[in-house]
N, CA, C and O atoms as a CHARMM CRD file, in Angstrom:
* protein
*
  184
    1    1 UNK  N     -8.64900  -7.14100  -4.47600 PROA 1      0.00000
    2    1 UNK  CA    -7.93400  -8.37500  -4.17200 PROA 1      0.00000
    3    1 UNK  C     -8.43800  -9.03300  -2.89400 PROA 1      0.00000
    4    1 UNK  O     -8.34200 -10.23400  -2.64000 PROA 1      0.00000
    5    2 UNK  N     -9.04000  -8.01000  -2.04900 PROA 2      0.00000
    6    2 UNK  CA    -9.75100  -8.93700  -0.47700 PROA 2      0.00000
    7    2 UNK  C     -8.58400  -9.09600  -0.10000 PROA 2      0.00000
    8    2 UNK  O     -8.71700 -10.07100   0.63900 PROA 2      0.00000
    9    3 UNK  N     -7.42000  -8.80500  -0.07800 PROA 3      0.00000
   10    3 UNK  CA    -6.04600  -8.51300   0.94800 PROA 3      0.00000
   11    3 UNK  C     -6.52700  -8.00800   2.41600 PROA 3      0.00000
   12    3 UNK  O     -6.80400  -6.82600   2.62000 PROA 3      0.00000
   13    4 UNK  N     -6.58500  -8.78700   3.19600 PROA 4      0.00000
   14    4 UNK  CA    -7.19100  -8.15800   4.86300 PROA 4      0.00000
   15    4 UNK  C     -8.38500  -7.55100   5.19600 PROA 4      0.00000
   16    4 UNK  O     -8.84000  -6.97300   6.18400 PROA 4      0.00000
   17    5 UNK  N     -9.02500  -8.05000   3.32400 PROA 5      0.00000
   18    5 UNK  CA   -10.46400  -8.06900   4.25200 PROA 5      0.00000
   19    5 UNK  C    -10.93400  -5.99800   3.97000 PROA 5      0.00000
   20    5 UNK  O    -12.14100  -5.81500   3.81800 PROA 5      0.00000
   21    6 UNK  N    -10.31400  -5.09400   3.93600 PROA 6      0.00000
   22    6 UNK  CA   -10.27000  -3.88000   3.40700 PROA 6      0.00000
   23    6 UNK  C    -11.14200  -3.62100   2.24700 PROA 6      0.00000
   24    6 UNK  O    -11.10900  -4.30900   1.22700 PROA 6      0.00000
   25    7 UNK  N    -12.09500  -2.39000   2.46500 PROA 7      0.00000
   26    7 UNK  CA   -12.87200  -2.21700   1.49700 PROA 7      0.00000
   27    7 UNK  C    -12.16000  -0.98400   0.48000 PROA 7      0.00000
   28    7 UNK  O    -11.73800   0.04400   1.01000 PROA 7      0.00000
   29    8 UNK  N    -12.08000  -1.15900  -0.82300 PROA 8      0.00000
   30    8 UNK  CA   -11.48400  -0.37100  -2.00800 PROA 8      0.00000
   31    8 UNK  C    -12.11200   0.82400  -1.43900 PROA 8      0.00000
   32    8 UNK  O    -11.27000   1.72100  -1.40600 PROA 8      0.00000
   33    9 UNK  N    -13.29900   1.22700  -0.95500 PROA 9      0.00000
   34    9 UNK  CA   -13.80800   2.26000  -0.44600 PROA 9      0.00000
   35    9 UNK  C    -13.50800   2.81800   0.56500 PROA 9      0.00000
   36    9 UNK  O    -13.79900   4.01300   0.62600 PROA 9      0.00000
   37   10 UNK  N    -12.98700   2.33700   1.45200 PROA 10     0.00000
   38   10 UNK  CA   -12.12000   2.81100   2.91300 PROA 10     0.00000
   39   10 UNK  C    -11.88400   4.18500   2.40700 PROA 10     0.00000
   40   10 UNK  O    -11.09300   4.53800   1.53200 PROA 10     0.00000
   41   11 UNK  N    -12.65000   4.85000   3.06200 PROA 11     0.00000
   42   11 UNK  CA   -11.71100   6.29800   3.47000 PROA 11     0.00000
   43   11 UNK  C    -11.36000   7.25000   2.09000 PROA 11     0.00000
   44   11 UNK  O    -10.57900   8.20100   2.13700 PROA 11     0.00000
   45   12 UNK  N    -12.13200   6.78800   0.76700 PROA 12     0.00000
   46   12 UNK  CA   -11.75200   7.41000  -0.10500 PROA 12     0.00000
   47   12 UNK  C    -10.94600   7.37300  -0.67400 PROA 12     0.00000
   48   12 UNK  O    -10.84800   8.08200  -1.67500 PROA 12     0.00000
   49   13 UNK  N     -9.86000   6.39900  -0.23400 PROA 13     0.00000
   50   13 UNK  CA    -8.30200   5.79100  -0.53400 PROA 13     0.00000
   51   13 UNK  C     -8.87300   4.62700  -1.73300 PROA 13     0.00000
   52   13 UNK  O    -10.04500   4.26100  -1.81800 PROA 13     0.00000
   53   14 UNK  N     -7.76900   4.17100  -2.59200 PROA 14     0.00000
   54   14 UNK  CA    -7.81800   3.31200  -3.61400 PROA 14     0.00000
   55   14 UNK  C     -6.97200   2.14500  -2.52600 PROA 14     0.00000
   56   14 UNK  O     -5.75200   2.20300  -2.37300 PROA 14     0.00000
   57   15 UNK  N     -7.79500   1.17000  -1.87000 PROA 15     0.00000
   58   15 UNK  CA    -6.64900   0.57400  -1.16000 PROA 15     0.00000
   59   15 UNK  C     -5.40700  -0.25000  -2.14200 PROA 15     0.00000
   60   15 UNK  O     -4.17900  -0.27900  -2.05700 PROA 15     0.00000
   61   16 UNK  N     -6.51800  -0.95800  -3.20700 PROA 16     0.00000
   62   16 UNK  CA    -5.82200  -1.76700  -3.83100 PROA 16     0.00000
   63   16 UNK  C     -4.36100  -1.45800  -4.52100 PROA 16     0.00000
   64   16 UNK  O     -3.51100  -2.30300  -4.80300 PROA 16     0.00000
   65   17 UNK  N     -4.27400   0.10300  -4.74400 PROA 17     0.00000
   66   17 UNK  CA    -2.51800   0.49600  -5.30700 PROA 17     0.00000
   67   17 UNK  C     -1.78600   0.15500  -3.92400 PROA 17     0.00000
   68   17 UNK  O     -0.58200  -0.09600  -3.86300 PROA 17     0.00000
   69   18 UNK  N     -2.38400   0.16800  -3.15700 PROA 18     0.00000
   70   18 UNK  CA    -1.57600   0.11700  -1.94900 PROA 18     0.00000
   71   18 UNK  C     -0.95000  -1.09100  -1.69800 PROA 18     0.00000
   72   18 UNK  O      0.13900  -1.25300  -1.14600 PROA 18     0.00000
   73   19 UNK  N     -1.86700  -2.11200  -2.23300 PROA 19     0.00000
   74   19 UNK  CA    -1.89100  -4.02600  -2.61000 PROA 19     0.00000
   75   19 UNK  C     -0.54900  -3.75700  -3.26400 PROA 19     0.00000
   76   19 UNK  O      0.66000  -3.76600  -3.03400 PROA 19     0.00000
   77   20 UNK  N     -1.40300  -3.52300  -4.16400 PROA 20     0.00000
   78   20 UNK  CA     0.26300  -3.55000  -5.56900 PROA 20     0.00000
   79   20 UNK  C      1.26200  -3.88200  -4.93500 PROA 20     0.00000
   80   20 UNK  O      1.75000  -4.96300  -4.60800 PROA 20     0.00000
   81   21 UNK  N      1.60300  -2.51800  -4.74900 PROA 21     0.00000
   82   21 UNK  CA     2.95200  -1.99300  -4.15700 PROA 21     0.00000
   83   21 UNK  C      3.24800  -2.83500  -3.30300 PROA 21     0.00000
   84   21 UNK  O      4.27400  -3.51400  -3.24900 PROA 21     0.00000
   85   22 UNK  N      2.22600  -2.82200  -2.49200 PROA 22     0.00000
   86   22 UNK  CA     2.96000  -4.17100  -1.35100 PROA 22     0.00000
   87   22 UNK  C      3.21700  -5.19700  -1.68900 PROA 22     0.00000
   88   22 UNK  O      4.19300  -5.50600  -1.00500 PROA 22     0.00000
   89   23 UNK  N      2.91400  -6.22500  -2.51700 PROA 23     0.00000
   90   23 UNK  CA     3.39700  -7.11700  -3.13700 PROA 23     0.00000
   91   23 UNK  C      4.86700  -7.02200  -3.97400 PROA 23     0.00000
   92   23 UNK  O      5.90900  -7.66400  -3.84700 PROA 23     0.00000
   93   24 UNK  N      4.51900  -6.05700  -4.78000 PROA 24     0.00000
   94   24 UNK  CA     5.53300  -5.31000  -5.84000 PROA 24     0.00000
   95   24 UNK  C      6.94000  -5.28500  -4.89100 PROA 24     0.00000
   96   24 UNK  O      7.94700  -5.77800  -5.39900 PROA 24     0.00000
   97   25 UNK  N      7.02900  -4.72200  -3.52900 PROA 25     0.00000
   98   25 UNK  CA     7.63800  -4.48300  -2.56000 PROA 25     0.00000
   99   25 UNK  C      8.00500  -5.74400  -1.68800 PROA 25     0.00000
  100   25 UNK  O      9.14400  -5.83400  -1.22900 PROA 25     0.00000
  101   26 UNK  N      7.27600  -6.49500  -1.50600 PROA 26     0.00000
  102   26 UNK  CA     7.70600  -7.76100  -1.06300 PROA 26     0.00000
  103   26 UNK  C      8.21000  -8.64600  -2.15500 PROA 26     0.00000
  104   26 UNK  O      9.05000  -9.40800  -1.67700 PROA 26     0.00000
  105   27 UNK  N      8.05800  -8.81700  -3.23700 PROA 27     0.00000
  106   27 UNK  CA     8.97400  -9.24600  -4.71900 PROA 27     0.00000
  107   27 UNK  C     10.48900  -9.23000  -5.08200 PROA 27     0.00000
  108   27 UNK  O     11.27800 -10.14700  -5.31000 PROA 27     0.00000
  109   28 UNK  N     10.66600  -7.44800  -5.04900 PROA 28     0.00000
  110   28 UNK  CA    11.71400  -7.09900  -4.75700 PROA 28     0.00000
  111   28 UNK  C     12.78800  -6.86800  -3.58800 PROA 28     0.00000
  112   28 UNK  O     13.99700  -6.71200  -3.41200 PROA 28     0.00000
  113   29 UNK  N     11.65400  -6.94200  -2.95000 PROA 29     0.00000
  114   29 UNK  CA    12.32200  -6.62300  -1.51000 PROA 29     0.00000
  115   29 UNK  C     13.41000  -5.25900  -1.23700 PROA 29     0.00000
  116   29 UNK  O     14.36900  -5.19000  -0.46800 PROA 29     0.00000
  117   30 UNK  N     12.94700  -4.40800  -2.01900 PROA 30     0.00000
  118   30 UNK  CA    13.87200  -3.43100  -1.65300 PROA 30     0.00000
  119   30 UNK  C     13.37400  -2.21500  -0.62900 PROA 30     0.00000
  120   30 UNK  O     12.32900  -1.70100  -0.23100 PROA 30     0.00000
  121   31 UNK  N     14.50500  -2.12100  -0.50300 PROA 31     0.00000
  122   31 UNK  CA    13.99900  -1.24500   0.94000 PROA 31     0.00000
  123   31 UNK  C     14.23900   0.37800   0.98700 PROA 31     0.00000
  124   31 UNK  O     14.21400   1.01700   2.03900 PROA 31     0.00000
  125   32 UNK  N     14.43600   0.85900  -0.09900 PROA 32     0.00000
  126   32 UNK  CA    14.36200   1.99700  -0.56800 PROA 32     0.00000
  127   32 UNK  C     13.10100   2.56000  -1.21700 PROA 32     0.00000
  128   32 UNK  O     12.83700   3.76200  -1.18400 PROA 32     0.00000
  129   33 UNK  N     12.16800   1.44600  -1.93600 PROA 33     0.00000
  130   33 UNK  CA    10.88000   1.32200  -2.28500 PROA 33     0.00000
  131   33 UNK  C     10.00000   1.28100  -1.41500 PROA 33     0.00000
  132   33 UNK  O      8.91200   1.81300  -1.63400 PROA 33     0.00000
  133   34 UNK  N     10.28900   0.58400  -0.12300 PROA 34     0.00000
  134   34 UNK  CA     9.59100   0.11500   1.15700 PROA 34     0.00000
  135   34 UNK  C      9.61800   1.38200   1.64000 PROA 34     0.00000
  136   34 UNK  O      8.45300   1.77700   1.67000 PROA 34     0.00000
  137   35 UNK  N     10.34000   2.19200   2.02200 PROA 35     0.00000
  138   35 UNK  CA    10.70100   3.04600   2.26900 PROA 35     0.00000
  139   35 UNK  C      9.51200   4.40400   2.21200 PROA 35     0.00000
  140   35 UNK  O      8.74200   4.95500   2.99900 PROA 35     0.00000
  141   36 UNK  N      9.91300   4.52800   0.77900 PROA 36     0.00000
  142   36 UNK  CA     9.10800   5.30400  -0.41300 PROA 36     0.00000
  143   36 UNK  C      7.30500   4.75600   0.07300 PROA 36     0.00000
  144   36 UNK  O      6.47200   5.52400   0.55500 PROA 36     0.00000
  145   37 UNK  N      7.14000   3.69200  -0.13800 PROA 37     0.00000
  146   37 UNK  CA     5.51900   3.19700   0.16200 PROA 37     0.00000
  147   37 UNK  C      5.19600   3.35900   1.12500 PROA 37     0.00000
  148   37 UNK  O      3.98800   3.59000   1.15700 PROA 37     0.00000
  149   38 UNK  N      5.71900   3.36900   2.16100 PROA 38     0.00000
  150   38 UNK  CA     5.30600   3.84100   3.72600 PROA 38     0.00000
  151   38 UNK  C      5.16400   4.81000   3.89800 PROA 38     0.00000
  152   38 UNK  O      4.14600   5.04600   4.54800 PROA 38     0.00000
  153   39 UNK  N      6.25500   6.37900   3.36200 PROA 39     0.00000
  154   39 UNK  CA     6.01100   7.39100   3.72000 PROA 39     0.00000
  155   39 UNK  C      4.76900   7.96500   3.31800 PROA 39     0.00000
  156   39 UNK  O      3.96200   8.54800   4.04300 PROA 39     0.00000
  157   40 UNK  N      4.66600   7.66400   1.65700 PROA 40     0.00000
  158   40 UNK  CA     3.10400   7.79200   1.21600 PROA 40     0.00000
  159   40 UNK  C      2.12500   7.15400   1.72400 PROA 40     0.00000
  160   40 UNK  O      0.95400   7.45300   1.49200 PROA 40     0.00000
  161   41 UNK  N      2.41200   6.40000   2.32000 PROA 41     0.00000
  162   41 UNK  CA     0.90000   5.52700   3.19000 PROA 41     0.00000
  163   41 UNK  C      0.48400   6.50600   4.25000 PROA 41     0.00000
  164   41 UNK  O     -0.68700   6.87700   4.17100 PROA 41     0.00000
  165   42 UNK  N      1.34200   7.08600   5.40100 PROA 42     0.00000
  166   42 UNK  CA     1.06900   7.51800   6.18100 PROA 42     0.00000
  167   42 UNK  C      1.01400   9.11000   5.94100 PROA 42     0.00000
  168   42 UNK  O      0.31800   9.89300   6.58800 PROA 42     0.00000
  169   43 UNK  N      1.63700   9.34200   5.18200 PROA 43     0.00000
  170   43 UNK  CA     0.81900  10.74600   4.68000 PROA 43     0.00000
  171   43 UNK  C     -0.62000  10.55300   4.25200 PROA 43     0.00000
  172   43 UNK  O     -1.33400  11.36300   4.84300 PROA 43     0.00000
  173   44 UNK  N     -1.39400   9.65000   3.31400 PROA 44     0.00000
  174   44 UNK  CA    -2.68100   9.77900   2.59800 PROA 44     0.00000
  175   44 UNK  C     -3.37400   9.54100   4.43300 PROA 44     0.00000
  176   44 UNK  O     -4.42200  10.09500   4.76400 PROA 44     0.00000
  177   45 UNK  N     -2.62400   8.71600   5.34400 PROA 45     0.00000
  178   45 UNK  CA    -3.55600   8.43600   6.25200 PROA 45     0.00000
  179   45 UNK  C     -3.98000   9.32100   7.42700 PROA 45     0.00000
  180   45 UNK  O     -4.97600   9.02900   8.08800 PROA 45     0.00000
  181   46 UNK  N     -3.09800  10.59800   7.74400 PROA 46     0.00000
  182   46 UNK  CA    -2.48700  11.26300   8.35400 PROA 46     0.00000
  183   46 UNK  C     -3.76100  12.31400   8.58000 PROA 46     0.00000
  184   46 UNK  O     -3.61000  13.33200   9.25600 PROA 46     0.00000
């Protein structure tokens, strides 16, 4: 998607599910999901 410029290759990470979700997450706006997507973000980054 070119969302910030981030290469799909970064780090071995799939950035783009990460896109998704963030969108997916800003859509709904829920914050139990938000929640949920962050903790997994910073675990894969950790």
């Amino acid at each position: 998607m070119g969302f910030f410029g981030f290469n799909k290759q970064s780090s071995g990470h799939d950035m783009s599910s990460y896109y998704h979700a963030l969108i997916y997450v800003l859509q709904t706006q829920n914050i139990f999901i938000m929640a949920c997507i962050i903790t997994q973000f910073c675990k894969s980054i950790s």
